[in-house]
BAGU-209312 format. One record per residue: x negated, y, z negated of N, C-alpha, C in turn. Coordinates in nm, 2 decimals. Atoms other than C-alpha are relative to their C-alpha. Example, Ala and Ser with C-alpha at 12.3 -4.5 7.8 and 13.67 -1.06 7.14 Angstrom:
2
-0.09, -0.12, 0.00, -1.23, -0.45, -0.78, -0.09, 0.12, 0.00
0.09, -0.11, 0.00, -1.37, -0.11, -0.71, 0.08, 0.11, -0.08
% end
This chain:
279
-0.08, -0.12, 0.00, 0.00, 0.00, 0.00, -0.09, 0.12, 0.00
0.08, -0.14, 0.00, -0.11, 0.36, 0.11, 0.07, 0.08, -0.06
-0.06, -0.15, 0.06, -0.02, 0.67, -0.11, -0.06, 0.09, 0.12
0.06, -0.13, -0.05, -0.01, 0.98, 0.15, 0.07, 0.11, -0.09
-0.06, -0.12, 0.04, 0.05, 1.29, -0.05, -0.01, 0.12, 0.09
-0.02, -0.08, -0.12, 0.19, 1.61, 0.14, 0.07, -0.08, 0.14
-0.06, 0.08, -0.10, 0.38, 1.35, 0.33, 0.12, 0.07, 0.13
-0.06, -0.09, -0.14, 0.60, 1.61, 0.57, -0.05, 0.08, 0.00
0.06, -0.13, -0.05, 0.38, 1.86, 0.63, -0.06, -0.07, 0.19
0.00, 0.02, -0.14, 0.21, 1.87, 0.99, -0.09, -0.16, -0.01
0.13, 0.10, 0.01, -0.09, 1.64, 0.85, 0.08, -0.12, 0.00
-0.08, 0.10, 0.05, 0.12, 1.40, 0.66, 0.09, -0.11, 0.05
-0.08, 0.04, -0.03, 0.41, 1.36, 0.82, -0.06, -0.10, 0.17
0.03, 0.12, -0.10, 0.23, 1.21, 1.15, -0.09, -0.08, -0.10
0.07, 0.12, 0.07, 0.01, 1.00, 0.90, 0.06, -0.09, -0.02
-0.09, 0.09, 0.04, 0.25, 0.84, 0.76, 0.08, -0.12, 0.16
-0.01, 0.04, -0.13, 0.38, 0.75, 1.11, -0.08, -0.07, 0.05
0.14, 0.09, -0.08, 0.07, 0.62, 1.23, -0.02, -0.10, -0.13
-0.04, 0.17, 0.14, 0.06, 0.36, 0.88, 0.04, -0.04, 0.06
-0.11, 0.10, 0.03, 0.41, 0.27, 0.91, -0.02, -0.05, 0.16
0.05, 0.07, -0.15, 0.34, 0.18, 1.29, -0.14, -0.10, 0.01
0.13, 0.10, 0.04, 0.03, -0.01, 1.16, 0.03, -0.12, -0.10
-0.03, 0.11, 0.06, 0.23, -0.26, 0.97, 0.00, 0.03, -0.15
0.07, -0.05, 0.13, 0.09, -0.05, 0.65, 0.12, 0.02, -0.10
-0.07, -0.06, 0.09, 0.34, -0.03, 0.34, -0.04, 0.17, -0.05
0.05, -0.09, 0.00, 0.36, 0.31, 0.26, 0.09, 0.16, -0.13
-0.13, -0.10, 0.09, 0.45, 0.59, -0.04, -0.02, 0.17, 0.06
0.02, -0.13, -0.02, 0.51, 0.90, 0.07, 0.01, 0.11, -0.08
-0.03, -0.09, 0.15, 0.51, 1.17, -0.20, -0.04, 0.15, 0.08
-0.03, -0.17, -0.03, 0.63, 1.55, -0.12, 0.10, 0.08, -0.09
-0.06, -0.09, 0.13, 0.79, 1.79, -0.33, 0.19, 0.00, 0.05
-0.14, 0.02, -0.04, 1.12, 1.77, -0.12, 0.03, -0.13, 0.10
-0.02, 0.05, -0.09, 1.30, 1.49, 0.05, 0.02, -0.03, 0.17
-0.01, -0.02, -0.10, 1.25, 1.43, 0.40, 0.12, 0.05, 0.10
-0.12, -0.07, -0.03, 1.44, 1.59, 0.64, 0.04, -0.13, 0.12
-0.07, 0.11, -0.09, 1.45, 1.26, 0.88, -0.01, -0.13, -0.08
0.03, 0.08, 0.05, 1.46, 0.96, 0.82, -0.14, -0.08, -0.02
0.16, 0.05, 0.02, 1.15, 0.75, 0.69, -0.01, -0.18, 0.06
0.00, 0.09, -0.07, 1.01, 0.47, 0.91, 0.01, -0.13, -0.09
0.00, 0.15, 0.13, 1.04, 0.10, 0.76, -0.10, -0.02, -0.07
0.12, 0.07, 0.10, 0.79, -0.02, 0.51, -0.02, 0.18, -0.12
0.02, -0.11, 0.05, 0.80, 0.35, 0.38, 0.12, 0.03, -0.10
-0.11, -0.01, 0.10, 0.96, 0.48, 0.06, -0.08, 0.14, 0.00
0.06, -0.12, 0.00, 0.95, 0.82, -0.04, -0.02, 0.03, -0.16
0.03, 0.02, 0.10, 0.86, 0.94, -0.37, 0.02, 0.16, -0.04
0.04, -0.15, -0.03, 0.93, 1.32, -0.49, -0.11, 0.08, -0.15
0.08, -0.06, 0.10, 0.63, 1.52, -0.65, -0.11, 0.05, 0.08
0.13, -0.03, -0.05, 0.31, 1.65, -0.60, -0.13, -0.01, -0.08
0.10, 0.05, 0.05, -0.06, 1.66, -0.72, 0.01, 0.13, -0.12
-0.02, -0.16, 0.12, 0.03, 2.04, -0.93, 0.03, -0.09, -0.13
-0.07, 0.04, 0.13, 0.20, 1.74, -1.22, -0.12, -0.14, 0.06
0.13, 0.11, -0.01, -0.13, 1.45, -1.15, 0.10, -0.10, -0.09
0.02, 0.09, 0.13, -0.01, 1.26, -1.46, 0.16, -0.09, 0.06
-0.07, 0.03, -0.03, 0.36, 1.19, -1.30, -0.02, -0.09, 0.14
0.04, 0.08, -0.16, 0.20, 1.01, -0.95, -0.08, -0.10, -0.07
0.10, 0.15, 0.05, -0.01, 0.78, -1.18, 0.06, -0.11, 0.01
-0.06, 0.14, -0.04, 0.23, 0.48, -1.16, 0.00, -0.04, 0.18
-0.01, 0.03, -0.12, 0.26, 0.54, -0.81, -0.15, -0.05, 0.06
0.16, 0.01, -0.04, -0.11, 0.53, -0.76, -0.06, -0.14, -0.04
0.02, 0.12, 0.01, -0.16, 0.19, -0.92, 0.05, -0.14, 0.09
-0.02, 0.10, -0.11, -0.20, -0.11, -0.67, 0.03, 0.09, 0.13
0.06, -0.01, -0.16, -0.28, 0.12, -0.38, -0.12, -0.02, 0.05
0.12, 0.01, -0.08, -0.51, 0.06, -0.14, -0.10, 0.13, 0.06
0.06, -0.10, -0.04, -0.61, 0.38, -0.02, 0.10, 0.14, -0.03
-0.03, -0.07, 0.02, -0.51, 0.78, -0.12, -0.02, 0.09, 0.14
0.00, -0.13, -0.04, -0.48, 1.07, 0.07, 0.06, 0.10, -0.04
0.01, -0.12, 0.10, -0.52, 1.38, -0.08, 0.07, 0.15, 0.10
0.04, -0.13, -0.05, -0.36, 1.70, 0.05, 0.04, 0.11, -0.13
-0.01, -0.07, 0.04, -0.41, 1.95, -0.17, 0.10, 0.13, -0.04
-0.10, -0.11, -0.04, -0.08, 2.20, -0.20, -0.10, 0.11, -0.05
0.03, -0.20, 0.06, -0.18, 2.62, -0.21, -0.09, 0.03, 0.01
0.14, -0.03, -0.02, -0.52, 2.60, -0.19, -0.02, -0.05, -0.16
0.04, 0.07, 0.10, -0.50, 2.38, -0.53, 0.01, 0.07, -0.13
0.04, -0.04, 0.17, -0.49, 2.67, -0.81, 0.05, -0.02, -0.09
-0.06, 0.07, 0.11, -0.25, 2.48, -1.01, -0.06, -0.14, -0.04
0.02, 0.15, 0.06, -0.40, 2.17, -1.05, -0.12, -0.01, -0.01
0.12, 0.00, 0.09, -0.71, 2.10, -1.29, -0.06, -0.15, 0.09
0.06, 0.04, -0.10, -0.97, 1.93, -1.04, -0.06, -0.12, -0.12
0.05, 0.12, 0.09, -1.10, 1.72, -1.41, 0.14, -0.10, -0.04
-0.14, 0.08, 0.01, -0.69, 1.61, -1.40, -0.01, -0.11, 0.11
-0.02, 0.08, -0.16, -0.72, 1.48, -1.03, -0.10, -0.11, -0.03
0.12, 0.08, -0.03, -1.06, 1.30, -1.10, 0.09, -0.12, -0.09
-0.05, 0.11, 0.06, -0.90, 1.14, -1.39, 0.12, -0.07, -0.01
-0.11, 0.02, -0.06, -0.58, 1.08, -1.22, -0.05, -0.13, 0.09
0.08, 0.09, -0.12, -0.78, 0.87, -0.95, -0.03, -0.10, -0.12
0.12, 0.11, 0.08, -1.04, 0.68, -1.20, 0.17, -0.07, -0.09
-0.10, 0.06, 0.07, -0.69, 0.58, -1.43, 0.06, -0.10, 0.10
-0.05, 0.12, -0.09, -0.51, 0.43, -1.13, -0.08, -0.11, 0.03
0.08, 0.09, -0.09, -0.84, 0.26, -0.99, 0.01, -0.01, 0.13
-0.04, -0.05, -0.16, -0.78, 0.41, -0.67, -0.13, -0.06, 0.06
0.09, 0.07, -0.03, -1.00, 0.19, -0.45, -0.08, 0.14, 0.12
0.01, -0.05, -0.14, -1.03, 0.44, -0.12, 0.09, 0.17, -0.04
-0.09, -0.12, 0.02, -0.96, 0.81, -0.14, -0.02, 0.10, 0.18
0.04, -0.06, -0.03, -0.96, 1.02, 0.13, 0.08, 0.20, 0.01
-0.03, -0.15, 0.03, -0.92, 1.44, 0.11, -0.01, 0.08, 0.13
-0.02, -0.15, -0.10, -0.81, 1.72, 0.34, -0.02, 0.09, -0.07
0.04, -0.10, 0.05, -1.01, 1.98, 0.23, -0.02, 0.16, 0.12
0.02, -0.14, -0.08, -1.14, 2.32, 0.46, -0.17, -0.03, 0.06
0.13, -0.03, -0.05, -1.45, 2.38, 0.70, 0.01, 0.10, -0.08
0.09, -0.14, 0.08, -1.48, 2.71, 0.50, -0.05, -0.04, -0.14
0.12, 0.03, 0.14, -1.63, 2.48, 0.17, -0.09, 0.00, 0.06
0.11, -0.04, -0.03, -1.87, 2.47, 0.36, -0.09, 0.08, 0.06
0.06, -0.14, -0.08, -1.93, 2.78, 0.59, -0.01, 0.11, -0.09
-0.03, -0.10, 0.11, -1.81, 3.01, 0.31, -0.08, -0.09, -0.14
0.00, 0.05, 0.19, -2.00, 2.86, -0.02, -0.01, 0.10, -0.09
0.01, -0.06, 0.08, -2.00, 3.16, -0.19, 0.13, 0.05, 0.00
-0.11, -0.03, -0.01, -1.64, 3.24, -0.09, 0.13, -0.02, -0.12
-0.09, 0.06, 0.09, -1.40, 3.26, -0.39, 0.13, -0.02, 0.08
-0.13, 0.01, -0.10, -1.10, 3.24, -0.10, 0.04, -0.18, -0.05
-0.01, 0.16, 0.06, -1.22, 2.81, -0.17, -0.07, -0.06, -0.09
0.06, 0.00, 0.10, -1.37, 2.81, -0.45, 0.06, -0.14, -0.11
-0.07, 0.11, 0.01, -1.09, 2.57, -0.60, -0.03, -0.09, 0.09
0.02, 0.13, -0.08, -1.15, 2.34, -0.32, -0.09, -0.09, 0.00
0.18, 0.05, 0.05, -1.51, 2.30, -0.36, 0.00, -0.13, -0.11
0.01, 0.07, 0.15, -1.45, 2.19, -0.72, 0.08, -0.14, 0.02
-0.12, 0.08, -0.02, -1.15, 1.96, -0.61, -0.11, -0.11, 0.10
0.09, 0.17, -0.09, -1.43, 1.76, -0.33, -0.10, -0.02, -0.12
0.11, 0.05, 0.14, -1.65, 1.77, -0.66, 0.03, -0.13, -0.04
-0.07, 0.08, 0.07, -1.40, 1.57, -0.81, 0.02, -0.11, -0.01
-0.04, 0.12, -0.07, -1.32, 1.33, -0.58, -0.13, -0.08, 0.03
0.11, 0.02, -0.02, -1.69, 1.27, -0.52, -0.06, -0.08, -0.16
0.01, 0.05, 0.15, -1.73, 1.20, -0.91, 0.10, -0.11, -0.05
-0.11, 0.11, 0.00, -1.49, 0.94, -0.87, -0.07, -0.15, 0.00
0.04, 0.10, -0.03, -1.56, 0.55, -0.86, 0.04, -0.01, 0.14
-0.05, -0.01, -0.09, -1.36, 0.57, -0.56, -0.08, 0.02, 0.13
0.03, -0.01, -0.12, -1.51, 0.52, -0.21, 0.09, 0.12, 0.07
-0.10, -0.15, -0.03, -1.41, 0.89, -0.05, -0.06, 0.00, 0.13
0.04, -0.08, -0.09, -1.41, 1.08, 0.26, 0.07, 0.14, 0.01
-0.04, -0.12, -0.04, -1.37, 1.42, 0.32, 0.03, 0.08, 0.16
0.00, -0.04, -0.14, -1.22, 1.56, 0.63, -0.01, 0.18, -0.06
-0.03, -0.13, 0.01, -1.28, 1.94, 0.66, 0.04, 0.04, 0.19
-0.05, -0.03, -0.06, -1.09, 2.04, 0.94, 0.02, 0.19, 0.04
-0.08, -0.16, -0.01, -1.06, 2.45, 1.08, 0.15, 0.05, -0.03
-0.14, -0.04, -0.07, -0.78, 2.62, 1.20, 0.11, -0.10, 0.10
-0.08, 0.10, -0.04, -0.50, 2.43, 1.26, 0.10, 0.06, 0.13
-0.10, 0.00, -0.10, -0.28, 2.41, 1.62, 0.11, 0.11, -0.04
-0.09, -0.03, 0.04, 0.01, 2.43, 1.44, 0.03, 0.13, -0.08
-0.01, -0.13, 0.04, -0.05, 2.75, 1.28, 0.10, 0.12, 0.08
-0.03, -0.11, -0.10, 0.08, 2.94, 1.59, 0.16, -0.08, 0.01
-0.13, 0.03, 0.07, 0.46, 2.77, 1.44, 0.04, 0.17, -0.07
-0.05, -0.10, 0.07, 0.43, 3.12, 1.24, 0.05, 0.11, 0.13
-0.07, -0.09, -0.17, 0.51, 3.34, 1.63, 0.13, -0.05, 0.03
-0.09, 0.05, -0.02, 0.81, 3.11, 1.68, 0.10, 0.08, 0.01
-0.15, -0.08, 0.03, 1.09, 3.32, 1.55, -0.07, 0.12, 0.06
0.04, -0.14, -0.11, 0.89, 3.66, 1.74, 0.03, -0.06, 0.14
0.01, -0.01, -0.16, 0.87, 3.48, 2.07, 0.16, -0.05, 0.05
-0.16, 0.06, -0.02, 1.25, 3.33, 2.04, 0.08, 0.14, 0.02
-0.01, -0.13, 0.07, 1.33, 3.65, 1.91, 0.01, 0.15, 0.10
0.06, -0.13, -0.02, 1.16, 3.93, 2.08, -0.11, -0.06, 0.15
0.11, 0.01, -0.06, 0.92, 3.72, 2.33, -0.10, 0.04, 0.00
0.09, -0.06, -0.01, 0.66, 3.85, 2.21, -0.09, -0.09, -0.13
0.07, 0.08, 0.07, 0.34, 3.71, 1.94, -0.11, 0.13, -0.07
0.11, -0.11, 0.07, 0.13, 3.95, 1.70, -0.06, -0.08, -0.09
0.12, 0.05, 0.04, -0.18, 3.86, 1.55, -0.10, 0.12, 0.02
0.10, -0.11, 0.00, -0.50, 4.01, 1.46, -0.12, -0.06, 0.04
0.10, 0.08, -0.04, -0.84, 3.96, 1.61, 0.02, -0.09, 0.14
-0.06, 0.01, -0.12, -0.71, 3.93, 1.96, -0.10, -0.09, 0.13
0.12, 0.10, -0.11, -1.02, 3.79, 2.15, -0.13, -0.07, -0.07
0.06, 0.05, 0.04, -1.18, 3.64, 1.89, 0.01, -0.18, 0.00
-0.01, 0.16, -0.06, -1.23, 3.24, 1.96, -0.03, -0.11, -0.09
0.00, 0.07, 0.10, -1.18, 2.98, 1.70, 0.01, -0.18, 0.08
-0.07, 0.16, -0.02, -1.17, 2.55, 1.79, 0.11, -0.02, -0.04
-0.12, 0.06, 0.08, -0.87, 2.50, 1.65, 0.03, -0.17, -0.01
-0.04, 0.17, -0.05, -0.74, 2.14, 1.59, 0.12, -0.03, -0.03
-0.16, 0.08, -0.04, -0.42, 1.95, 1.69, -0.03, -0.08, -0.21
-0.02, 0.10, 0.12, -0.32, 1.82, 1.31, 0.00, -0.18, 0.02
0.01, 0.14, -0.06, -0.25, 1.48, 1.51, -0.09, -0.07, -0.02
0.12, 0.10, -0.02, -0.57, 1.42, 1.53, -0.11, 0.01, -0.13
0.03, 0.02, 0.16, -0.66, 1.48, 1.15, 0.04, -0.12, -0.08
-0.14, 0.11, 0.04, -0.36, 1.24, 1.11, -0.14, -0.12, 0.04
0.10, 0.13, -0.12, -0.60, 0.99, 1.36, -0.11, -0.02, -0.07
0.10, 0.01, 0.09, -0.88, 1.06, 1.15, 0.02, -0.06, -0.17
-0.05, 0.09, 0.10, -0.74, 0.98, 0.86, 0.04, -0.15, -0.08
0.00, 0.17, -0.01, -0.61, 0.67, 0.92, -0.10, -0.10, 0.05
0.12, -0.01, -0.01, -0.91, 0.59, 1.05, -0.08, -0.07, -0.14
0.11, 0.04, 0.07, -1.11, 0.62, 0.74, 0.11, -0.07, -0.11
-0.08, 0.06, 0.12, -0.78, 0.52, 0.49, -0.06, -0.18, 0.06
0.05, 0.15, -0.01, -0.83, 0.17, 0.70, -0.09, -0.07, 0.08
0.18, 0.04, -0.06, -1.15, 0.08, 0.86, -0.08, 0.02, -0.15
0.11, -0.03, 0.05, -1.47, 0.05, 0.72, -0.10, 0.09, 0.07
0.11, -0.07, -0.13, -1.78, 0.29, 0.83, -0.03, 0.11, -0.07
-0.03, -0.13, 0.08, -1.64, 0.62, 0.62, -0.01, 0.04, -0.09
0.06, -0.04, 0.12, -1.76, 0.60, 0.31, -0.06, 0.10, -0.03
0.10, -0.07, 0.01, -1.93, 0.89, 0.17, 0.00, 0.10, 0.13
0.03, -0.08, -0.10, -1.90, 1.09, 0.47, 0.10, 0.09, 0.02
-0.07, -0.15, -0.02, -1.77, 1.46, 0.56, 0.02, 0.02, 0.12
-0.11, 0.03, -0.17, -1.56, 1.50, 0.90, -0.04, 0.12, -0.01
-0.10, -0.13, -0.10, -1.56, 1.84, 1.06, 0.07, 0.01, 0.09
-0.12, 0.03, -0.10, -1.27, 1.84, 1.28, 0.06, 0.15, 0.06
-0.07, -0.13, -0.03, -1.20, 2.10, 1.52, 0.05, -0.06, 0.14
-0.04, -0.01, -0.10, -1.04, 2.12, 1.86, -0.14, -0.02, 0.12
0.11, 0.01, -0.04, -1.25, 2.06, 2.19, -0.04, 0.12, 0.11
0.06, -0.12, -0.01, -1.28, 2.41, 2.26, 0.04, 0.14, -0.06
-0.05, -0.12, 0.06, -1.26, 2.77, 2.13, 0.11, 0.06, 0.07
-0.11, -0.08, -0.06, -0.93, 2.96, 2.20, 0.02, 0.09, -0.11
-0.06, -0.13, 0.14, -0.82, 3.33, 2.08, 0.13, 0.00, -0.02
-0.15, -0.01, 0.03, -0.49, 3.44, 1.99, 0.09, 0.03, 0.12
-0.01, -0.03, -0.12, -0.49, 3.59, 2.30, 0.08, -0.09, 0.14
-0.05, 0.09, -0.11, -0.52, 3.30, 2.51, 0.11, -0.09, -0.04
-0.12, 0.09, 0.06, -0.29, 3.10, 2.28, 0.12, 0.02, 0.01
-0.16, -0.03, -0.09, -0.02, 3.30, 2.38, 0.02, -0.04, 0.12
-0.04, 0.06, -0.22, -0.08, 3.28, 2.78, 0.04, -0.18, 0.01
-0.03, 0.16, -0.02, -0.09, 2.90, 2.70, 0.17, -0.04, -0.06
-0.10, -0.01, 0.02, 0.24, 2.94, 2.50, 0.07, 0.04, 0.11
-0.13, -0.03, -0.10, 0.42, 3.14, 2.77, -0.04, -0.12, 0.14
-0.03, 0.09, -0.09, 0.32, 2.91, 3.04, 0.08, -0.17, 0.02
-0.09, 0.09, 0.06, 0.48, 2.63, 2.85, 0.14, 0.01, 0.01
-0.10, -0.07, 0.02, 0.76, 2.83, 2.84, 0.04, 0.04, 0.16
-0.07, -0.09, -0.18, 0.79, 2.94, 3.19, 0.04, 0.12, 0.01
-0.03, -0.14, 0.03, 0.83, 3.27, 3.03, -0.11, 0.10, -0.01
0.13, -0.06, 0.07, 0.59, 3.58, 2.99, 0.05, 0.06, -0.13
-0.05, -0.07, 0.19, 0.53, 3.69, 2.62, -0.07, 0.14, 0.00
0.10, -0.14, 0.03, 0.36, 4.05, 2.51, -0.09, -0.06, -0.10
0.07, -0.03, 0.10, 0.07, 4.01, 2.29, -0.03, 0.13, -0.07
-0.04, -0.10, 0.09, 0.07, 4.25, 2.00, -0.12, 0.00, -0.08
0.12, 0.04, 0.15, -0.28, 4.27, 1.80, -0.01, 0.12, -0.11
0.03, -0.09, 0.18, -0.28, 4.38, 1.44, -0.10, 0.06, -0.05
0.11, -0.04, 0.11, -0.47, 4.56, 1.25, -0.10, -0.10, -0.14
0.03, -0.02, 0.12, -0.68, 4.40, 0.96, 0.10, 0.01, -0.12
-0.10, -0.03, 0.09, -0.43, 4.56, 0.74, 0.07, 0.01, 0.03
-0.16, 0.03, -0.02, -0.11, 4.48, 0.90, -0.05, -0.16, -0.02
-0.03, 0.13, -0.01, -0.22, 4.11, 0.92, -0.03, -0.03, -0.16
0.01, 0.09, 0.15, -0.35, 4.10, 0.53, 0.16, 0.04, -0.06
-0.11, 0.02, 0.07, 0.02, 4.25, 0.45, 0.07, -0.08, -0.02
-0.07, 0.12, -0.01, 0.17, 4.01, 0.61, -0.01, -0.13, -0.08
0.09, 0.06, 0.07, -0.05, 3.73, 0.48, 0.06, -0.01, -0.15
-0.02, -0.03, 0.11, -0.02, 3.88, 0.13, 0.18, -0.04, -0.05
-0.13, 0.04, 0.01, 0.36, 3.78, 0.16, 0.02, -0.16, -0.08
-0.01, 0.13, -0.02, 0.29, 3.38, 0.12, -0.14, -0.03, -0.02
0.16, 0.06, 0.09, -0.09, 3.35, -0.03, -0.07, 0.10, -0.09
0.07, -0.07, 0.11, -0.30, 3.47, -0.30, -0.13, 0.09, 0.07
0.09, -0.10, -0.04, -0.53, 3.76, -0.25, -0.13, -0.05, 0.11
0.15, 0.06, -0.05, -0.86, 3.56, -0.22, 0.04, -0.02, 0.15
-0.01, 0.09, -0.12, -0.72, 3.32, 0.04, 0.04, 0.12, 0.09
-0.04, -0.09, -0.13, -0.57, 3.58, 0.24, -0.13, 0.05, 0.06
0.12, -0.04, -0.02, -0.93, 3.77, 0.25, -0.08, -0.07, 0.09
0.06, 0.12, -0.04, -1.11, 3.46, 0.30, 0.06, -0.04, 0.14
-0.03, 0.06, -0.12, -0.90, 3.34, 0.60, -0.04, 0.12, 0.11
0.04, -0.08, -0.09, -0.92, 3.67, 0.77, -0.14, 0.05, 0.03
0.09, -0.02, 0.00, -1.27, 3.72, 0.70, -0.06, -0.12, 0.17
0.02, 0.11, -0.08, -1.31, 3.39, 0.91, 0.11, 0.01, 0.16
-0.10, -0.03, -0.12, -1.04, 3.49, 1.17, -0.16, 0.13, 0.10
0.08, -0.16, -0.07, -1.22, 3.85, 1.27, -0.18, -0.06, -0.02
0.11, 0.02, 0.01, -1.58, 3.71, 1.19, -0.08, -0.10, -0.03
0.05, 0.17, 0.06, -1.65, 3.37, 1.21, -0.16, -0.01, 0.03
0.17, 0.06, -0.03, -2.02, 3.22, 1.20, -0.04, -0.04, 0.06
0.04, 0.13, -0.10, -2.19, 3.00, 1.43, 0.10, -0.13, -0.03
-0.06, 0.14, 0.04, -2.07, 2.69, 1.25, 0.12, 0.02, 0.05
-0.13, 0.00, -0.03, -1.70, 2.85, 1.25, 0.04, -0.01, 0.14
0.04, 0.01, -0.18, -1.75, 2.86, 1.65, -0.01, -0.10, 0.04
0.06, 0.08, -0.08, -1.91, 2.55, 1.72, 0.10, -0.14, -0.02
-0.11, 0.13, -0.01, -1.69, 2.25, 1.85, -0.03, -0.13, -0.03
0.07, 0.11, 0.05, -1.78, 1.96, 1.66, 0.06, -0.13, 0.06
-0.02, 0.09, -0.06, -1.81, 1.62, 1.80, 0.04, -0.15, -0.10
-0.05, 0.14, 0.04, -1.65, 1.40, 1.52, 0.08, -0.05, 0.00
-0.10, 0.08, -0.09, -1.32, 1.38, 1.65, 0.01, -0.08, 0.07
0.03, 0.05, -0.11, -1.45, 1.23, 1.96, -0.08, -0.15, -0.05
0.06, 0.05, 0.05, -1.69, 1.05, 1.72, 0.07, -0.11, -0.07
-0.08, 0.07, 0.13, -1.43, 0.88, 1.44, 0.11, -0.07, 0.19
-0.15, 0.01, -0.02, -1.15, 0.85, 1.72, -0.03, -0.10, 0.18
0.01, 0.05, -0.14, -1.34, 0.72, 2.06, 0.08, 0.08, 0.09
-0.08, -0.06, -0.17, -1.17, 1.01, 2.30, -0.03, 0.12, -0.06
0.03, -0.14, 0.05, -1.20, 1.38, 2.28, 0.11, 0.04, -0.07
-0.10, -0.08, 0.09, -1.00, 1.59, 2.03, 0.10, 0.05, 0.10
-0.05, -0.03, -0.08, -0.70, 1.71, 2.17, 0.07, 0.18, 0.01
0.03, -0.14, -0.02, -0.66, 2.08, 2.33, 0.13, 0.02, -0.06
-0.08, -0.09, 0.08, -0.42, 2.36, 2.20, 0.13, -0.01, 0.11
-0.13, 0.09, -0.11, -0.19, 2.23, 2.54, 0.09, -0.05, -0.02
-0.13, 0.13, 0.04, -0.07, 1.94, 2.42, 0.05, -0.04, -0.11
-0.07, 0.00, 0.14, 0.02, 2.03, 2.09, 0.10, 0.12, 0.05
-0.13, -0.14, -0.07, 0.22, 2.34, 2.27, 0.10, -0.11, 0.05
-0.04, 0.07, -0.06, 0.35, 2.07, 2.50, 0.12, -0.10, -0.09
-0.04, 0.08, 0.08, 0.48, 1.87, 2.21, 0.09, 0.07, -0.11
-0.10, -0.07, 0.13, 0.65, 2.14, 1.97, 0.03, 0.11, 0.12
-0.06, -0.11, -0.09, 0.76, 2.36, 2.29, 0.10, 0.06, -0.06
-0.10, -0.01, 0.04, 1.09, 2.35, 2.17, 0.04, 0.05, -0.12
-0.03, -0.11, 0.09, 1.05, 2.54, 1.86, -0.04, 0.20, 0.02
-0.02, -0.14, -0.08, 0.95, 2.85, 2.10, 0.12, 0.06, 0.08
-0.11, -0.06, -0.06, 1.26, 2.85, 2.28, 0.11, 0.06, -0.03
% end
């Protein structure tokens, strides 16, 4: 039996999918009940990692975890989680964490996250860490503008990020939950090439068969926004990385292609695939 926590979000919810299609029993644990139904061998479970001590029955006699972190973690005590894991005797963990633990290490934006792969690392638990960029799915927050208004605003308009299809975090995941190989080792997971906000629209409206306006923010129109739906740091921290990424944050890493045997999949055919929440 696999525990995925964060089981409907973009990660989860195809994880679990790709299990229960692998024959894999499976608990899914999220803070609210699914909104479809859940495939066979799968039960749902409702909670999250913010209450650790209430997922402990569930965590005994699994085979492997997956970790998603809710909020960027600042509710939940990273010496709770360790000893949440080591209590069950979680054999196989593995964690969705951020490329910015490692691009940003002085960054209090993940400062919690850091501590949280500490954690998991201080575990008996055979782990893997995926740190994944900028997610596809991110460009879900334009939806209601381009339905709306056809139009998409964002800040940092020709700036060029890998982004990656959640899909294939999912792919990675399952992956390391059931194979051997993964031990000990840190994924960076991005997309298999840089796209701005810019182009992420043209690629939207051609999906669409429609044209959109691109609209670029200020800096301080996009931290207000922002500031709506995360905490200071994180907001800072993301945008810091939006408007001024690094080398690293730039560079298209090859362990998608690596873990999965095929190349990561482009910003296309994840448009291709949730079109229908643009229309």
């Amino acid at each position: 039996m696999i525990v995925v926590t964060g089981a409907t979000g973009n990660v989860g919810r195809e994880l679990v999918r790709r299990l229960a299609g692998a024959g894999e029993e499976v608990t899914a644990v999220a803070r609210r009940a699914p909104a479809e139904p859940l495939p066979p061998r799968v039960r749902h479970v409702q909670g999250d990692l913010s209450s650790p001590a209430s997922l402990t029955p569930h965590l005994r006699g699994a085979s492997g975890v997956f970790l998603l972190i809710p909020g960027g973690g600042e509710g939940l005590s990273p010496v709770a989680l360790r000893d949440l894991l080591e209590e069950a005797r979680v054999p196989r963990v593995v964690l969705l964490s951020s490329l910015a633990v490692g691009t940003r290490s002085a960054a209090p934006s993940h400062a919690h996250l850091r501590a949280v792969e500490d954690a998991v690392r201080a575990t008996s638990a055979r782990w893997t860490i995926l740190r994944p960029g900028g997610f596809a799915s991110n460009a879900l927050a334009w939806a209601a503008s381009v339905r709306a208004e056809r139009s998409i605003a964002a800040p940092f308009a020709d700036v060029a990020l890998p982004i990656v299809d959640p899909a294939d975090i999912a792919a990675v995941a399952d992956r390391a939950l059931r194979e051997d190989g993964h031990d000990s080792k840190v994924y960076v997971l991005t997309g298999p090439t840089a796209i701005s906000p810019r182009q992420q629209t043209a690629v939207i409206a051609e999906a669409l068969g429609a044209p959109l306006r691109f609209v670029e923010w200020s800096r301080e129109e996009a931290r207000s926004m922002m500031l709506r739906f995360m905490p200071e740091p994180v907001a800072d921290g993301t945008l810091d990385i939006l408007g001024a990424p690094t080398e690293e944050e730039r560079r298209v890493s090859p362990e998608v292609e690596r873990v999965l045997g095929r190349p990561p999949s482009p910003f296309s055919a994840w448009v291709e695939r949730h079109v229908a929440a643009f229309r």
